[in-house]
ZAMARGU-4260 file (C-alpha; in steps of 0.2 Angstrom, whole numbers, plus 5000, padded with zeros to 4 digits):
<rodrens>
0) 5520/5481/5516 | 5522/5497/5526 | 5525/5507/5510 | 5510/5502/5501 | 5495/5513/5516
5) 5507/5527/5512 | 5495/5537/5500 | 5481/5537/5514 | 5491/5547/5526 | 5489/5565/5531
10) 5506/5567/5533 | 5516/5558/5521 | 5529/5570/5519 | 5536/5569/5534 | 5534/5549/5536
15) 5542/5546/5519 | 5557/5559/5525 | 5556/5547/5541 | 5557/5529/5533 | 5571/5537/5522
20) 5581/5543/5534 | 5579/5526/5546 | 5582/5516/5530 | 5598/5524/5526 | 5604/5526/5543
25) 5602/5504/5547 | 5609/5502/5533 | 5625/5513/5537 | 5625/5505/5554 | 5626/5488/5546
30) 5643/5493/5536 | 5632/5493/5516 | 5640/5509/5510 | 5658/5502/5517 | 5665/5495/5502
35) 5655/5509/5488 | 5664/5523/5500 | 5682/5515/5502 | 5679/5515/5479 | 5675/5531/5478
40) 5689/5539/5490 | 5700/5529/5478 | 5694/5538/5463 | 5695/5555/5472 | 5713/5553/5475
45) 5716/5549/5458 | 5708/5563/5453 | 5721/5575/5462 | 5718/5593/5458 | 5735/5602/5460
50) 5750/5597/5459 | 5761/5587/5472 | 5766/5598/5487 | 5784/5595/5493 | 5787/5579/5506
55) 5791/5583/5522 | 5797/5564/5525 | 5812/5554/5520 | 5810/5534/5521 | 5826/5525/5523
60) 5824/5506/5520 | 5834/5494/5532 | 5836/5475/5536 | 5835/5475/5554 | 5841/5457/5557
65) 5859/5458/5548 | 5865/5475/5553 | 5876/5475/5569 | 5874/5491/5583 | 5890/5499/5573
70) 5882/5501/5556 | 5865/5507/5566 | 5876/5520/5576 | 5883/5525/5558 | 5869/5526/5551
75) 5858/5539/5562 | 5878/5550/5562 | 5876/5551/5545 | 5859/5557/5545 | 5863/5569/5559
80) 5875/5579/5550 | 5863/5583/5535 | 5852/5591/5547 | 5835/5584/5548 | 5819/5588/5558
85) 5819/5573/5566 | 5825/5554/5564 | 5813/5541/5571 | 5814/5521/5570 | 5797/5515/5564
90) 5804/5495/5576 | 5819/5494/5587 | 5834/5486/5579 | 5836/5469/5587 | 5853/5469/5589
95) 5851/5484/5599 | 5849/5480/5616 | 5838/5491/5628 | 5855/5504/5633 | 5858/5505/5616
100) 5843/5509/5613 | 5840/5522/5628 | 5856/5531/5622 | 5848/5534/5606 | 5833/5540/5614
105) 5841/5553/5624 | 5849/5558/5606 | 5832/5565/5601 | 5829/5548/5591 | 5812/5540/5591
110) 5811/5522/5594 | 5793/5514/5591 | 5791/5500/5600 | 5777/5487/5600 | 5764/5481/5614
115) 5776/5467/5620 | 5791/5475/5622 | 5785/5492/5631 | 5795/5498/5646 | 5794/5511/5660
120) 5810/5519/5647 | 5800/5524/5632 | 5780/5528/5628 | 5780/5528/5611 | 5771/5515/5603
125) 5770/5507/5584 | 5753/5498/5580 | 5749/5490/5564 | 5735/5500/5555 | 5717/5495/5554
130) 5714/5486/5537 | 5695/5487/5541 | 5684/5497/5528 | 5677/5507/5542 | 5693/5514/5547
135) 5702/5511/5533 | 5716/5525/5535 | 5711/5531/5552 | 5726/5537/5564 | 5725/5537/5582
140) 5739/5549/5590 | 5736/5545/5608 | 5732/5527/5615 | 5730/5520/5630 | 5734/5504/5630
145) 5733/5493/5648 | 5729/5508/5660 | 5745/5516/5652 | 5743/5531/5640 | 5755/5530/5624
150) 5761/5542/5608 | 5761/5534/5592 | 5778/5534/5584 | 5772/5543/5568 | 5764/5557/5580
155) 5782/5558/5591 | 5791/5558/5576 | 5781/5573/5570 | 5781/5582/5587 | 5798/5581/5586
160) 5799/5588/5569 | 5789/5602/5572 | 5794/5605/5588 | 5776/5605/5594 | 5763/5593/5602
165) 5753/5585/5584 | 5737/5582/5581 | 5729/5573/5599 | 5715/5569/5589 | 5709/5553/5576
170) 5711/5558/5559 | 5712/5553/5541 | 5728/5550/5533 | 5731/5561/5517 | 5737/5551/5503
175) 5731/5565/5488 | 5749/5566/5486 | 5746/5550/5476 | 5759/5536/5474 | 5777/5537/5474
180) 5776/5553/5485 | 5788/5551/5498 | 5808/5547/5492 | 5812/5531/5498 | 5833/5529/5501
185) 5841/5513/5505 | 5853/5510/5521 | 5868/5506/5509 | 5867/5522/5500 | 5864/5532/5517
190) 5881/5525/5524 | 5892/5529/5507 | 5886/5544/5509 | 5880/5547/5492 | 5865/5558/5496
195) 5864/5578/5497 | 5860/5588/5511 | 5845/5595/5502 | 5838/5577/5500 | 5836/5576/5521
200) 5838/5591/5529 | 5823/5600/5538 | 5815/5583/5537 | 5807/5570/5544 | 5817/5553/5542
205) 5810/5536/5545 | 5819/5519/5545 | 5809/5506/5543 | 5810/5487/5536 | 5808/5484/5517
210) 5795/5475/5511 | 5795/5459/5512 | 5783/5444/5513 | 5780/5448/5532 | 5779/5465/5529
215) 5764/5465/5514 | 5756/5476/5506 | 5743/5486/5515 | 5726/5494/5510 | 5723/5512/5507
220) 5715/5524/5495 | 5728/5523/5481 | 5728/5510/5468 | 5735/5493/5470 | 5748/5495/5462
225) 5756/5508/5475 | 5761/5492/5485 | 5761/5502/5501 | 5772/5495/5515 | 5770/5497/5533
230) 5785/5512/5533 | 5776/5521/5517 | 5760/5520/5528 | 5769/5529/5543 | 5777/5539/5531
235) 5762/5548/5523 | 5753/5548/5541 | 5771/5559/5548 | 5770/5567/5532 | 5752/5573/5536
240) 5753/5579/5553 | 5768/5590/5546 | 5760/5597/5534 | 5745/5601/5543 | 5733/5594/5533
245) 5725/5580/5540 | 5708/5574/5534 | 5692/5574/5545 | 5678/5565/5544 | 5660/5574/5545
250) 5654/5570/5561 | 5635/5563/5567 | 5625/5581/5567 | 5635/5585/5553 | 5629/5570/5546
255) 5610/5575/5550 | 5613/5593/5543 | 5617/5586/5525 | 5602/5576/5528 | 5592/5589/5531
260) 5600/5598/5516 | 5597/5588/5504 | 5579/5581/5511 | 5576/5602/5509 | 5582/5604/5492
265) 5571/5588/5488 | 5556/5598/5492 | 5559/5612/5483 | 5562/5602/5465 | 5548/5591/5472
270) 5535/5608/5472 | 5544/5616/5458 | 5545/5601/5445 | 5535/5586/5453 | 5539/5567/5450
275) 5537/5569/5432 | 5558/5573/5429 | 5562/5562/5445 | 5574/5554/5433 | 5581/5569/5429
280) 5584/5576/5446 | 5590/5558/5455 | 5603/5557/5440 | 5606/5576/5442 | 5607/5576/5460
285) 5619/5560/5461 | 5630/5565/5453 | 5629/5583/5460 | 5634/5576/5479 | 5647/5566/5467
290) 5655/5584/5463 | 5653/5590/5479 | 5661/5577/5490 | 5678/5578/5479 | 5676/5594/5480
295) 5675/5594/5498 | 5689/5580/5500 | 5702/5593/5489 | 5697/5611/5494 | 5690/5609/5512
300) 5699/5593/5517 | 5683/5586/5523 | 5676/5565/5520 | 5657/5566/5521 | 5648/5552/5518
305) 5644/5554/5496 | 5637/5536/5495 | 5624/5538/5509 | 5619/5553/5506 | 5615/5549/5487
310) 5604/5530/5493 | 5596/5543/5504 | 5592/5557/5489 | 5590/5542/5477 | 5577/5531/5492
315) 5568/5548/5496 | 5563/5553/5476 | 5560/5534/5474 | 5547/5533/5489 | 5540/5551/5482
320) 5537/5544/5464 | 5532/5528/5473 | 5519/5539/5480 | 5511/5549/5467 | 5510/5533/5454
325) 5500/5524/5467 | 5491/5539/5470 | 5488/5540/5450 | 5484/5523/5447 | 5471/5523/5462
330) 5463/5538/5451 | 5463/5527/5437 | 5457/5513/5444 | 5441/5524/5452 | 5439/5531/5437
335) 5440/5515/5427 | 5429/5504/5439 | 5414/5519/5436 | 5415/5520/5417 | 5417/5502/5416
340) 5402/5500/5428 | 5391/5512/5416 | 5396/5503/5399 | 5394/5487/5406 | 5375/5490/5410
345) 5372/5500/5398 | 5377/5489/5382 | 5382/5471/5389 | 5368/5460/5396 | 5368/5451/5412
350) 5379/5437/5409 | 5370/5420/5411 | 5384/5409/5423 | 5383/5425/5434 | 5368/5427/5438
355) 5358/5421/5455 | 5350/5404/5446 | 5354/5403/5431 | 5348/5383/5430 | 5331/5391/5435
360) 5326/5399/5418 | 5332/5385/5410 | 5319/5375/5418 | 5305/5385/5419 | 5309/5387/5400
365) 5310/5370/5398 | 5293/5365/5405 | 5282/5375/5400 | 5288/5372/5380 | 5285/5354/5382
370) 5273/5356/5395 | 5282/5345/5410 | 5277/5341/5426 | 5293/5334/5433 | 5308/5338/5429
375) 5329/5336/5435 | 5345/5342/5427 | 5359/5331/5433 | 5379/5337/5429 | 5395/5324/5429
380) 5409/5336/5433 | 5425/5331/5426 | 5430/5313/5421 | 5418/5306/5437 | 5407/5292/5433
385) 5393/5298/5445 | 5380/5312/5442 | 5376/5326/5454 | 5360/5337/5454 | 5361/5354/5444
390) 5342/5358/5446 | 5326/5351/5449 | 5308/5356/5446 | 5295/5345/5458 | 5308/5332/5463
395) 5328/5329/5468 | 5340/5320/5468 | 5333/5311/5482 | 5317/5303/5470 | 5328/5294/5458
400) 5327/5274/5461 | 5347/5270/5449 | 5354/5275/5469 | 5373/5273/5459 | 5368/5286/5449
405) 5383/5278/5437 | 5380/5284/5420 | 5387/5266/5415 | 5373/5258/5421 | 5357/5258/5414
410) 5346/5266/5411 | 5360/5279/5409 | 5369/5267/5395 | 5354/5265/5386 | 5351/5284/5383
415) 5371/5284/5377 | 5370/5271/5364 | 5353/5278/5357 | 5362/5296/5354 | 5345/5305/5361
420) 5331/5304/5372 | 5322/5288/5375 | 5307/5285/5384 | 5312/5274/5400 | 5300/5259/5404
425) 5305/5256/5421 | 5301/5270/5435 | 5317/5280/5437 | 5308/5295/5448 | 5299/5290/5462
430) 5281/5292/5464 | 5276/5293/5444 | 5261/5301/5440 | 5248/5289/5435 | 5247/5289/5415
435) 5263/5300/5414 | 5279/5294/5404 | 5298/5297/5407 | 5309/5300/5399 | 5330/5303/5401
440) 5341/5312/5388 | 5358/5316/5386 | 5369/5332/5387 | 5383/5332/5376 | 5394/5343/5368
445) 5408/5345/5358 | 5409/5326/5361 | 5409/5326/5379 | 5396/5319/5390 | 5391/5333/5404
450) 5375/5326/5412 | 5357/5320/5408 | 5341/5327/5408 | 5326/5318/5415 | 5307/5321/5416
455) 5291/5317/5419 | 5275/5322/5404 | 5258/5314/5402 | 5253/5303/5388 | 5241/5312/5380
460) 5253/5330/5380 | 5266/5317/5373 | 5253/5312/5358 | 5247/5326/5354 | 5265/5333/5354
465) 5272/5326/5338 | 5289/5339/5340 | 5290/5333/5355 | 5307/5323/5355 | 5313/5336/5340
470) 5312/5349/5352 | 5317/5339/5367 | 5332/5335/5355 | 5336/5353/5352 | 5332/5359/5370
475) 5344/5346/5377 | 5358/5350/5365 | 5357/5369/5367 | 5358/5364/5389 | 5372/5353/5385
480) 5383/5370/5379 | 5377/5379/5392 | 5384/5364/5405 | 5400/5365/5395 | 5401/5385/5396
485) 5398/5386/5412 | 5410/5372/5420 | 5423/5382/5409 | 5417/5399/5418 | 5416/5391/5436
490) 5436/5385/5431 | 5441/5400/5426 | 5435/5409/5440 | 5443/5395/5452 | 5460/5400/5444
495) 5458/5417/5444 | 5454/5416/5464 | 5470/5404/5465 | 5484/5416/5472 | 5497/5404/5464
500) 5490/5402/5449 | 5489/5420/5448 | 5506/5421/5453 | 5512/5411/5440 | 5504/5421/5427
505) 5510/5438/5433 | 5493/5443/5437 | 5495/5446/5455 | 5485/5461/5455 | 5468/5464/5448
510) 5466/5478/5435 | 5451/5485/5427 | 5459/5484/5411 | 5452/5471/5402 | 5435/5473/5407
515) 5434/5489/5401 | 5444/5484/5386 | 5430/5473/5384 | 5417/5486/5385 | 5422/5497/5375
520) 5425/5482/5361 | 5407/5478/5363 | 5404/5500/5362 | 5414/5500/5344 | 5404/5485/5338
525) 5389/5493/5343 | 5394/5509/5335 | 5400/5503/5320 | 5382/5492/5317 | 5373/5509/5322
530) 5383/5518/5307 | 5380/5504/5295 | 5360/5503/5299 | 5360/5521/5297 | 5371/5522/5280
535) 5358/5508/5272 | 5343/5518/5278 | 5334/5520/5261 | 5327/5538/5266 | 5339/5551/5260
540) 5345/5557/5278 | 5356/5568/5286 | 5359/5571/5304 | 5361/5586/5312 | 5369/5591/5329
545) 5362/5606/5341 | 5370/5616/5332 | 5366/5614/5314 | 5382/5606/5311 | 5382/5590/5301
550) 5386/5572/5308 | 5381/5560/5298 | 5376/5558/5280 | 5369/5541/5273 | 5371/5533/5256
555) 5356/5539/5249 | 5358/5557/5253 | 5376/5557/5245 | 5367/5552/5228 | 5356/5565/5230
560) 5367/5579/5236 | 5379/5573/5219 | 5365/5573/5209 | 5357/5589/5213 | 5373/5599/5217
565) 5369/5604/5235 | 5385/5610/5247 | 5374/5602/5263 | 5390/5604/5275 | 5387/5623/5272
570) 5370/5625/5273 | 5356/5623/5287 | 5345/5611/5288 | 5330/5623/5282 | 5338/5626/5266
575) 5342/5607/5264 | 5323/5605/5263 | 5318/5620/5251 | 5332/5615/5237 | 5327/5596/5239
</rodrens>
């Protein structure tokens, strides 16, 4: 994991500024922060500052299949004499044909074509608008389209308004006026004349189809509920270029600078409060660059990226957190593995399973309380039938004659319906000692067969042993535990080792937590029974620090301290001894 090596570099500032920064940037290039950027650039136009400025466009709504070239040449009169800017067809009328419609060009009337029907007459061109979330609202003025360079029919219509060349450049559409902006007449109304010449003049008109279901709704910052047509759309994009006031996006250095600015920032907080109140500053600086971006969409018209810029600040403190809590816990851990390592030796004993050979002092044990000569400790591991070597003392595995080793066989069975040792009258060791007796035994416990125990003794040890098979009894009982413990210890160890097992139990990494839990446990217990031993004493006694102040009194100084009246907490230890 390349995050995890990140506290072992000598310049980790400047690689976790590097990893965020990369992050971020794939992530961009991939289109993540599309759809979180087209959402907020809604919610900043619904949250318009000031009020609605005054529309510079008109929108006339027509049916451009059913009106003939009379009601079409009536139509653009009547607009004529209420003087506006400019009068622009968002399509050509169909029942126009190409004369028609190059007399209404020379008129000073725009008429949009499309891509297919394009002629060496006209170079204005009307092209559906991207619906994509990375140029959702995006205008291109100037195409160029087969080898042929083209004006939009928004940008001509605006050119022709101002009486000046529009924006050349892409840019952002402006729709803060919000929805319902732009007055919207219909072609009936417009040839009864029942409009005023303050409703038109020194502006912009645009005929365009109605909508319709082959003319839908299309995608733009204001809410759904706008239902924005393909002539509203051109609409607001005339209505920006005449205004002035088109919106541009932040471009790639821009970008970086804002990177920088906030990767600077981060630092400073980073020095001045640490990781401690990252949650604080990540919440805080969300929603700061929140602020700041509405602020820069309404006062500046700028679009800089909010969202990215926010993962970025919101990846960075979490890498820097990241950082310092690794950093912490291998403190921790160091710290932990030391005192754990002290306490262990100093109060726990060696345990017995995990120590080199542990089966060793059981059987040197063994044979020299019964005085042996031979002896083997044989294991049956699980629900197996057959019996494997544990230890052996002047023989193996190897020197038994039952080859099976089957502890249903005799004389394995024998020993089991007996309950306890027996002395075996048939050689099962090889090479017996002249006048020795064997002997086999059982290890059980907890009901559970876990192995035998075998040996070899002479005759007269054994008769003048009367305790013998008492003892052998006890000794074999108190083995049989210890078989039981440890193949409990060697399976816990094996599923501790097991990744999946560990997995499964959450326990993925190793922690020093419970073993010095553990410790200390043992530490209280061995505290507490120190106290105890030390409150029973039956000396008056009182313990003093290096100081003379007191730590400790036990039960018997109390009584005598109530008896006699003595303040001992207040007095020195000399003065204990003279009033006593």
């Amino acid at each position: 994991m390349i995050l995890a090596p990140l506290h072992r570099w000598r310049l980790a500032g400047p690689g976790i500024a590097l990893i965020s920064l990369v992050g971020i940037w794939l992530a961009s290039t991939l289109g993540v922060f599309q759809l979180p950027d087209a959402w907020v650039q809604g919610q900043y136009h619904r949250l318009t500052p000031v009020g609605r400025p005054t529309p510079r466009v008109v929108l006339v709504e027509a049916d451009f299949e059913q009106r003939r070239q009379p009601a079409w040449r009536a139509l653009v009169e009547r607009l004529e004499r209420l003087d506006p800017a400019g009068i622009g067809f968002l399509h050509p009328p169909a029942t126009l044909s190409e004369t028609q419609r190059a007399r209404l060009r020379e008129s000073g009337v725009i008429v949009g074509q499309t891509t297919a029907q394009t002629s060496s007459t006209g170079s204005v061109l009307t092209l559906p608008p991207a619906q994509s979330l990375s140029r959702m609202s995006v205008h291109v003025p100037r195409i160029v389209e087969n080898g042929e360079r083209y004006v939009t029919t928004e940008a001509a219509l605006a050119s022709r308004a101002l009486e000046a060349r529009a924006a050349e450049d892409a840019f952002l559409i402006d729709f803060r006026p919000g929805m319902n902006y732009l007055p919207v007449l219909q072609t009936e109304r417009v040839l009864r004349g029942d409009i005023t010449r303050d409703l038109v003049a020194n502006r912009a008109v645009l005929i365009g189809r109605r909508m319709d279901p082959t003319n839908p709704t299309l995608f733009t910052p204001l809410p759904q509920e706008a239902r924005v047509s393909r002539l509203m759309y051109a609409g607001y994009t005339v209505d920006t270029l005449m205004r002035g006031r088109p919106l541009q996006r932040t471009a790639w250095w821009q970008n970086i600078l804002l990177s920088l600015t906030v990767l600077g920032v981060s630092v400073l907080l980073y020095f001045r409060l640490g990781v401690r109140h990252s949650l604080g500053v990540c919440i805080g600086g969300g929603l700061l660059l929140l602020v700041a971006g509405w602020l820069s969409l309404h006062f500046v018209s700028r679009v800089f990226p909010v969202i990215e810029l926010i993962a970025y600040h919101l990846l960075l403190w979490y890498l820097l957190s990241r950082r310092e809590q690794r950093h912490e816990s291998a403190t921790v851990h160091t710290l932990l593995r030391a005192s754990s390592g002290r306490l262990h030796d100093r109060l726990l004993p060696s345990d017995f399973n995990a120590s080199q050979d542990p089966w060793g002092q059981i059987i040197l044990l063994t044979t020299q309380i019964l005085h042996l000569d031979r002896i083997i400790l044989l294991e049956r591991r699980g629900s197996a039938k057959h019996l494997r070597e544990i230890k052996a003392y002047r023989c193996s595995i190897e020197d038994i004659d039952e080859r099976r080793r089957d502890f249903e066989r005799t004389p394995y069975s024998t020993a089991l319906e007996e309950g306890g040792p027996i002395i075996l009258s048939k050689t099962f060791l090889k090479n017996p000692m002249p006048g020795g007796r064997q002997f086999l035994v059982p290890l059980e416990f907890n009901g559970q067969l876990l192995g035998f125990l075998s040996g070899e003794v002479d005759e007269p040890t054994l008769d003048s042993n009367p305790l013998f098979f008492s003892l052998l009894r006890d000794i074999s009982n108190q083995i049989g535990e210890l078989v039981y413990q440890r193949q409990r210890w060697q399976l816990f160890q094996q599923r501790k080792k097991s990744r999946w097992q560990r997995l499964m139990r959450l326990d993925a990494v190793e922690s020093e937590y419970e073993a010095l839990g553990e410790t200390l446990q043992v530490f209280s217990r061995r505290l507490a029974l120190l106290e105890n031993v030390f409150s029973l004493l039956h000396t008056s006694t009182i313990l003093y620090d290096l100081f003379g102040q007191v730590i400790q009194v036990n039960r018997k100084m109390e009584a005598l301290v109530t008896r006699s009246g003595l303040s001992v907490f207040t007095m020195t230890a000399a003065d204990v001894l003279v009033k006593s």
